[in-house]
N, C-alpha and C positions, 0 to 999 in steps of 0.2 A: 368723720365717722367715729363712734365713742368705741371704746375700746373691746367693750364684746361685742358688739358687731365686729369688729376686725378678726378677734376668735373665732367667731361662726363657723362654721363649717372645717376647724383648722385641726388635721390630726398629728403627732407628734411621735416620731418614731428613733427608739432611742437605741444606738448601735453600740451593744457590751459582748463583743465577742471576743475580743483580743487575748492572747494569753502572760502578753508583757513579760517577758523573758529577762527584763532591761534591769527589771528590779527585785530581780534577785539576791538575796533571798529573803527579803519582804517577801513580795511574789512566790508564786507556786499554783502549779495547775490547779488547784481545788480554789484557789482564792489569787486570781490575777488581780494588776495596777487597777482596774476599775472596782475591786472589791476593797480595797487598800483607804485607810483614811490619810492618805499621804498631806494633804493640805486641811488644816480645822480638823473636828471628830465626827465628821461623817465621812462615809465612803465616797470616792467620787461619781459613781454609780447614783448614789443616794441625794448627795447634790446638785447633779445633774436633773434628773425628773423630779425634785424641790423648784427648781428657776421657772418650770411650767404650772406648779399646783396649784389652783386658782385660776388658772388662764383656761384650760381645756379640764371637760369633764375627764374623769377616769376610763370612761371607755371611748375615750378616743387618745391615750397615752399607751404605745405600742412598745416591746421592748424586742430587742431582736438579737438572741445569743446561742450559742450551743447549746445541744442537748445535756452535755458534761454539766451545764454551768447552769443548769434551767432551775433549778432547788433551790440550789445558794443565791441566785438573780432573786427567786422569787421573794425568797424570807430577807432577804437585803433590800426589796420595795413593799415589803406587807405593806397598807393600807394605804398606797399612793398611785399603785397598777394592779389593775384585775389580773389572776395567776391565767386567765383565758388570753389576754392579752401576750402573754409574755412565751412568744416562740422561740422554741429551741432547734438549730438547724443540725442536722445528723452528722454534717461535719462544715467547718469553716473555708468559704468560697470567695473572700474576701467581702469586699463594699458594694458590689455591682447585684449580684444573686439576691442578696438581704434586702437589699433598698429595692428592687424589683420585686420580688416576693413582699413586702410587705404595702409596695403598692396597688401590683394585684390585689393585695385582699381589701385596704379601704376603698378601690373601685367599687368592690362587689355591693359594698354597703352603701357609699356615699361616690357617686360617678364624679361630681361635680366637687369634689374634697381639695380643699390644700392640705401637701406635708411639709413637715419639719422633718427635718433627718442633722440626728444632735449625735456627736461622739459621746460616750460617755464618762469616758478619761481625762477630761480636759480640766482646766482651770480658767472660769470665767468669773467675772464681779464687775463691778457692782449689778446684782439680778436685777434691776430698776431699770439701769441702762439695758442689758442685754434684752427685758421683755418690750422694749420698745423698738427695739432692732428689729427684734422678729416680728415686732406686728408691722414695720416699713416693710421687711422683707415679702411678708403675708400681702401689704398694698401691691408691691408691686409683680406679685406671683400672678394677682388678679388683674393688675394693667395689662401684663403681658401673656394672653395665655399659651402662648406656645414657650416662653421663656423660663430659661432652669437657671436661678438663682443663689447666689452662694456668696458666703460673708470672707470680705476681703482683711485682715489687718494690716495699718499699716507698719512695715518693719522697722522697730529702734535698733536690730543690730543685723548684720551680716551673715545672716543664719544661712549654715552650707545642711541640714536636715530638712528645711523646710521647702515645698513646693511652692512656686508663685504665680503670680498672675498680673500680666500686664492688664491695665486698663486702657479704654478706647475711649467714644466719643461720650460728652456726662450725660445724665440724663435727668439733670438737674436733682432735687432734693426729697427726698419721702419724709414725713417728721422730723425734717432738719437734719436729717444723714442722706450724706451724697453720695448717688449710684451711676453708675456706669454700665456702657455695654464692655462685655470683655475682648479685648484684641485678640489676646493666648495666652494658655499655660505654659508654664515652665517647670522643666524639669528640678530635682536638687542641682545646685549648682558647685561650681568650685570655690573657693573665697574670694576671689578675684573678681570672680560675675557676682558674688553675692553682695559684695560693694558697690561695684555699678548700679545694680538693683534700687540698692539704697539711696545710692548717691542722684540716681534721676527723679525720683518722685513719681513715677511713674508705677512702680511695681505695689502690690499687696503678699501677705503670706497666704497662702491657703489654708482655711482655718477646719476645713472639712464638715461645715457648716451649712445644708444647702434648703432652699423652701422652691416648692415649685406643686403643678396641680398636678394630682396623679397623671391623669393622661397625658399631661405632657411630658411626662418622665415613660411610660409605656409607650408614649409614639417612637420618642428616642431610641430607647429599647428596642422597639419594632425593628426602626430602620439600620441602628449601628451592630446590636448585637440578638437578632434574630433567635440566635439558639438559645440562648438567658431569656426571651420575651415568650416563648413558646412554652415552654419547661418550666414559667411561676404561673401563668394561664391555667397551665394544665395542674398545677398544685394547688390552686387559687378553687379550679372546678373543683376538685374532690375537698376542699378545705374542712365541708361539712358533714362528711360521707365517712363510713366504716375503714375505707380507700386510703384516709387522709395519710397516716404514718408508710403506711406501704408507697405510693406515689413518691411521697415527700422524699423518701431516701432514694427511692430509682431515678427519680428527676437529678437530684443534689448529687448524685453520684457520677454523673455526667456532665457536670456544669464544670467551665471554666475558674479558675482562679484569679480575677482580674479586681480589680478597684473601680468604682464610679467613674475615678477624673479620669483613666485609663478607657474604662470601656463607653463611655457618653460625655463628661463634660469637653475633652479634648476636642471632639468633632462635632460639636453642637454649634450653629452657626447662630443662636439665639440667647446664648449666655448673656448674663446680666449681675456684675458683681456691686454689692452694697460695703460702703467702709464701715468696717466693724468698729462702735465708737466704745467698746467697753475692753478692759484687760483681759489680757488673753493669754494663756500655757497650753501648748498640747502635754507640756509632763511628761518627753521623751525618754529622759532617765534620769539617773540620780543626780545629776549637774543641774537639772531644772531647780532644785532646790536651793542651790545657791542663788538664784535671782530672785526670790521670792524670802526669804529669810537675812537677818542682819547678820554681819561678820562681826569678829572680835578683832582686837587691835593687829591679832595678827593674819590676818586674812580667813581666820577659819570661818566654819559654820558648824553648828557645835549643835545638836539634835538629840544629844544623850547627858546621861550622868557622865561629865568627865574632867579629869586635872591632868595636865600635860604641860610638859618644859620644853621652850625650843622645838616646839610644835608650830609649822606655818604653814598658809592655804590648804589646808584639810577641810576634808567634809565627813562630818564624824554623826552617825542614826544609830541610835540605842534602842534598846527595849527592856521595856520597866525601869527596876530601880539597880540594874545591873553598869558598875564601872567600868568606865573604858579611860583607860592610861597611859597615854603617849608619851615618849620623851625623842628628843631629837629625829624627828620625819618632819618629812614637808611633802606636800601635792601627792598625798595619800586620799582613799576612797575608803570609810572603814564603815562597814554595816554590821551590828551585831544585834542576830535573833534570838529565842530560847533554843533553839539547836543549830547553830551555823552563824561560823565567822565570815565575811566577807572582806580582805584586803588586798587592795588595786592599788596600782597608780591611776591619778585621774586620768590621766589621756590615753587608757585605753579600757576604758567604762565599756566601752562599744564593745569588747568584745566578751564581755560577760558572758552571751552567749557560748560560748565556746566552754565554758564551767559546767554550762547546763546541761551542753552535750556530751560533756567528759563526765556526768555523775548519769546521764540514761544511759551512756556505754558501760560503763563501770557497776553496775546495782545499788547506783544511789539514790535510787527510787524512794527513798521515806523524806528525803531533802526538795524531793519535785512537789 
């Protein structure tokens, strides 16, 4: 099959809701991690719906974010997604409500549709590999029509963030990448299981990657989470109607908080994961940067203007032409913006959050 035909029918729905807290204070609600050019000078947002352009027309390129975040999505995709395209939800429901909701709607238009459903915060390359992934993924969306599909990597290290997936029986090979039915998900693990993981060959990461035809993703719907399948139906029906903002919030205001792998892929007896053959980051926080950038002799990783003595394993983000000058630290986290310093020890990145919550308690509201 040449490769537009494998496109045919193929919609691609790109998930930028997140508010990324992690990467603060780059980050900030007016401009979260997927608005951020954290890897290369585009946005990850912008790179993300780039790896499709050419593959699927513009009006089958969906984007699906909050209401807050619908202006700045739009003007961060001008001429790559129609601003019709690009839904804003009235508040953020997780993965399961978006990804439902946005398959009700290309039923309505196209019954018979395959989706994509792409994070938009991620770090993938080479685009060459990855659009060949997704037109395997796309074969076998079409092999199997009741099967919900989703890209496996395999893990080089022991990641205790990352969700996994065991694989089951093969199902031999699509364009030369090998698929699988899935046994089961796995939760985060502890480091201990996350080495097992590794060490059997057996496991994938979850890359939050999934292709599948719409209705097979609303029969799911249907059967595992009834109240989410009913509630994007009915927002689906007024989509075109005077109704559509009124509905959308009364529906959205009663919908659970759940994730995909949580509310369908967990108990989908039809799952089908493919090995994702291309590099892969989800960009969880500011440590991701170290794996993707070279160190200096003494373990740093150095992202800004800086000269530092008896500075080691640091990971040092600047902005503009402003110095940063270390002397004697080690296994520091130093982010500096035009109005806010960031300094951590690295191993407790993780609780960055906890900054962000002490500056909306405190009225440091011009910092969010």
């Amino acid at each position: 099959m040449a490769s537009g035909e494998v496109w045919s029918g193929v919609h691609v729905v790109i998930m930028a809701g997140g508010s990324g807290t992690r990467f603060w204070p780059r980050s900030r609600r007016s401009r979260p991690k997927q608005l951020l050019a954290l890897v290369g000078d585009k946005s990850l947002l912008r790179q993300c719906a780039e790896r499709f352009e050419g593959q699927v027309p513009e009006e089958r390129l969906w984007t699906i974010t909050t209401a807050d975040l619908q202006q700045a999505v739009s003007h961060e995709l001008m001429g790559l997604v129609l601003p019709e395209r690009i839904i804003g939800e009235p508040t953020g429901r997780d993965t399961a409500p978006c990804l439902g909701l946005a398959a009700a709607l290309i039923a309505r238009r196209e019954a018979d549709a395959i989706m994509i459903a792409a994070p938009a915060d991620h770090l993938i390359e080479p685009v060459a590999v990855f659009r060949r992934a997704m037109q395997a993924a796309v074969l076998l969306a079409r092999e199997f029509p009741t099967g919900l599909v989703t890209l496996g990597v395999a893990p080089t290290w022991p990641a205790t963030g990352y969700g996994y997936i065991r694989r089951g029986a093969s199902l031999g090979e699509r364009l030369g990448i090998p698929a699988f039915r899935v046994a089961e998900f796995r939760e985060k693990p502890d480091h201990a299981t996350a080495e097992q993981y590794c060490a059997s060959g057996e496991f994938f990461w979850n890359s939050g990657l999934f292709v599948w035809r719409v209705e097979a993703l609303l029969r799911e719907l249907e059967r595992q989470q009834p109240r989410i399948s009913s509630a994007v139906c009915r927002i689906a029906e007024a989509w075109d109607s005077r109704q559509r903002q009124e509905v959308l919030r009364a529906e959205y205001a009663a919908l659970p908080k759940i994730s995909i792998d949580y509310a369908v892929m967990e108990g989908c007896a039809t799952a089908v994961v493919l090995a994702a053959p291309f590099r892969w980051d989800d960009l969880g926080s500011w440590s991701a940067l170290e794996r993707l950038h070279p160190q200096d002799a003494q373990h740093n990783t150095i992202l800004a203007q800086h000269v530092g003595l008896d500075t080691h394993r640091c990971l040092i983000v600047g902005a503009g032409k402003q110095l940063i000058a270390t002397l004697g630290v080690q296994n520091l986290l130093i982010v500096a913006t035009e109005d806010a310093i960031l300094v951590a020890r690295k191993d407790r990145e993780n609780e960055i959050r906890h900054i962000v919550q002490l500056l909306e308690q405190s009225g440091g509201e011009a910092y969010l």
